[in-house]
ZAMARGU-4260 file (C-alpha; in steps of 0.2 Angstrom, whole numbers, plus 5000, padded with zeros to 4 digits):
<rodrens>
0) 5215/5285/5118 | 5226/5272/5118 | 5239/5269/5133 | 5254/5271/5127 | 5248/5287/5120
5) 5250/5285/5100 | 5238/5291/5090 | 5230/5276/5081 | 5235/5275/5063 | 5226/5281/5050
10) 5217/5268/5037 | 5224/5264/5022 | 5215/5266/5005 | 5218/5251/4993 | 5224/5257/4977
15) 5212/5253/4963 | 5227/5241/4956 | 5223/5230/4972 | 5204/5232/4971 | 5204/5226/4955
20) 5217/5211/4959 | 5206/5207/4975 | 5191/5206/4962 | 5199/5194/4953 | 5207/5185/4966
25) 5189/5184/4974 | 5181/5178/4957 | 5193/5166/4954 | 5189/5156/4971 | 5171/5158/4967
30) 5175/5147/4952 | 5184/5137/4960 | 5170/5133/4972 | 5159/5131/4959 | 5168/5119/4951
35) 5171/5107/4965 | 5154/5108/4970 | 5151/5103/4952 | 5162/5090/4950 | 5156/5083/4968
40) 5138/5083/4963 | 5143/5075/4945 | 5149/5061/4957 | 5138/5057/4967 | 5124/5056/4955
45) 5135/5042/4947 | 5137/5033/4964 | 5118/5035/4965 | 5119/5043/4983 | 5107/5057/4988
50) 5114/5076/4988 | 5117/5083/5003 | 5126/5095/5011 | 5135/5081/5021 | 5137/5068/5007
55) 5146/5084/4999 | 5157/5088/5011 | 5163/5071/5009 | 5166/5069/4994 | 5175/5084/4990
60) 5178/5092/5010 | 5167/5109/5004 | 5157/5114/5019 | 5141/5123/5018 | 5146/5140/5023
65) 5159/5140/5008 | 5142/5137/4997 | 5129/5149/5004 | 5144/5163/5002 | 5144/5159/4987
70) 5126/5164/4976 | 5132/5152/4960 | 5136/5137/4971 | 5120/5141/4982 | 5109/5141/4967
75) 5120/5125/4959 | 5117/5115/4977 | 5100/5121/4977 | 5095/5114/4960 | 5104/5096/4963
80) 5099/5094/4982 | 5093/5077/4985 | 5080/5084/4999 | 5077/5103/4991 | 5072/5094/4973
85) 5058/5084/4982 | 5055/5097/4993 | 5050/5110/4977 | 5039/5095/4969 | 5030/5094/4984
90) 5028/5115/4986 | 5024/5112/4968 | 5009/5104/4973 | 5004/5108/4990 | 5003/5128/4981
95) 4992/5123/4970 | 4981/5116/4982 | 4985/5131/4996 | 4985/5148/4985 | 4982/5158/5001
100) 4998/5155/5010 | 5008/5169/5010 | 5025/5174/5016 | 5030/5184/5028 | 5033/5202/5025
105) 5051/5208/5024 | 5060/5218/5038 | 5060/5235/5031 | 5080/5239/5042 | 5087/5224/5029
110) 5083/5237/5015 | 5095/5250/5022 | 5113/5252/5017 | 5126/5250/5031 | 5129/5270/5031
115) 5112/5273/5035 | 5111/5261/5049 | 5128/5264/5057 | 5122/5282/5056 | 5105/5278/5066
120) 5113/5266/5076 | 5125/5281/5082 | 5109/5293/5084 | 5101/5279/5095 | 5115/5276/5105
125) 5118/5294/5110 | 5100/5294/5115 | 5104/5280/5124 | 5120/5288/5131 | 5108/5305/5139
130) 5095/5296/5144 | 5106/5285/5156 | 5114/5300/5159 | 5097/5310/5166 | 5093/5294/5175
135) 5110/5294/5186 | 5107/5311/5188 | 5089/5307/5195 | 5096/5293/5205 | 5109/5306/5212
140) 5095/5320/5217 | 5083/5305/5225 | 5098/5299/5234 | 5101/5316/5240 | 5083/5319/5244
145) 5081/5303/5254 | 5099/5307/5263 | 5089/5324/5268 | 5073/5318/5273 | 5082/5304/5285
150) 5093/5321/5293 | 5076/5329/5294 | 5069/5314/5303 | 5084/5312/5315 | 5082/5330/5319
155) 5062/5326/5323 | 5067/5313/5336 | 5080/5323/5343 | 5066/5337/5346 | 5052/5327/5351
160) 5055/5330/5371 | 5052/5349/5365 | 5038/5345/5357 | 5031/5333/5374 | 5035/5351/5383
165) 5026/5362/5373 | 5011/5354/5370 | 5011/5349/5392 | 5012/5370/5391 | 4998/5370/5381
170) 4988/5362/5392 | 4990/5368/5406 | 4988/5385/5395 | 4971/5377/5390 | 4967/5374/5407
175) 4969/5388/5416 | 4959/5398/5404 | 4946/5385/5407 | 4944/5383/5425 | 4956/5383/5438
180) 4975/5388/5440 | 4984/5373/5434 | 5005/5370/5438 | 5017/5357/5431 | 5027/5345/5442
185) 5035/5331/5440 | 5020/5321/5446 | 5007/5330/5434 | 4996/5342/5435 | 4991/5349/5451
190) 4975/5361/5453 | 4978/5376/5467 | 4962/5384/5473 | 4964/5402/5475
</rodrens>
């Protein structure tokens, strides 16, 4: 929610009237594209210069992201490219003499349409989403379990003069049975005859 508490607004559909002015407007810059690129390439094959994407960009200032949006223009700079043309005579023949190259195989995701992958994108997300989750909650319990076990152990050092006691009274316990009549001081054990 946003902070000053409006709702967001809701999104406009475009009327069919501006889709279809929008197409045109869109094809009609195409063109345009085309056409310079054209024109460019016209002249710089009468200058004699090699076709490039740079020599392009100065002759007519059309950069190389205006031509690969465009699939016309591509294909135009494609088929006039100074480096591309000898590039395909060389493929040409180095196909002919390596049959067996092949290319790599496509990325099955790139055949999907956006609805699709937004909507498994969303699914992989929540899973993303619990299992952090689970793990914070496994991180909490540990936590907890450690913060125990150090109590407990605290607890064991507090007790551990009991535990001297007890097992001194076991002894003396053990000894007696075995023998003698055995007593605790603070000296140690003393034996009485008796």
């Amino acid at each position: 929610m946003r902070a000053n508490g409006r709702k967001p607004a809701a999104a406009r559909v475009p009327s069919d009237a501006q889709l279809a002015a929008l197409r045109q407007s869109t094809t009609a810059r195409k063109q345009a594209t085309v056409e310079r690129l054209r024109k460019a390439i016209d002249a710089l094959k009468a200058k004699k210069q090699q076709i490039s994407v740079q020599t392009i960009y100065e002759e007519c200032g059309l950069r190389y992201a205006a031509i690969h949006r465009n699939p016309e223009a591509l294909a135009l700079f494609r088929a006039s490219s100074s480096h591309l043309v000898a590039q395909k005579k060389q493929s040409r023949h180095k196909r002919n003499t390596d049959e067996e190259t092949k290319l790599p195989a496509r990325d099955a995701l790139l055949s999907y349409k956006k609805p699709l992958l937004v909507a498994r994108l969303r699914v992989v997300q929540q899973q993303l989403q619990e299992a952090q989750q689970q793990q914070a909650i496994l991180v909490e319990a540990s936590l907890k379990r450690e913060a125990r076990i150090a109590e407990l152990e605290a607890r064991l050092a507090e007790l551990e003069p009991y535990r001297t006691f007890v097992e001194q009274v076991r002894r003396d316990m053990q000894s007696e049975e075995h023998g003698g009549r055995w007593t605790t001081n603070d000296l140690g054990p003393k034996k009485h005859d008796g």
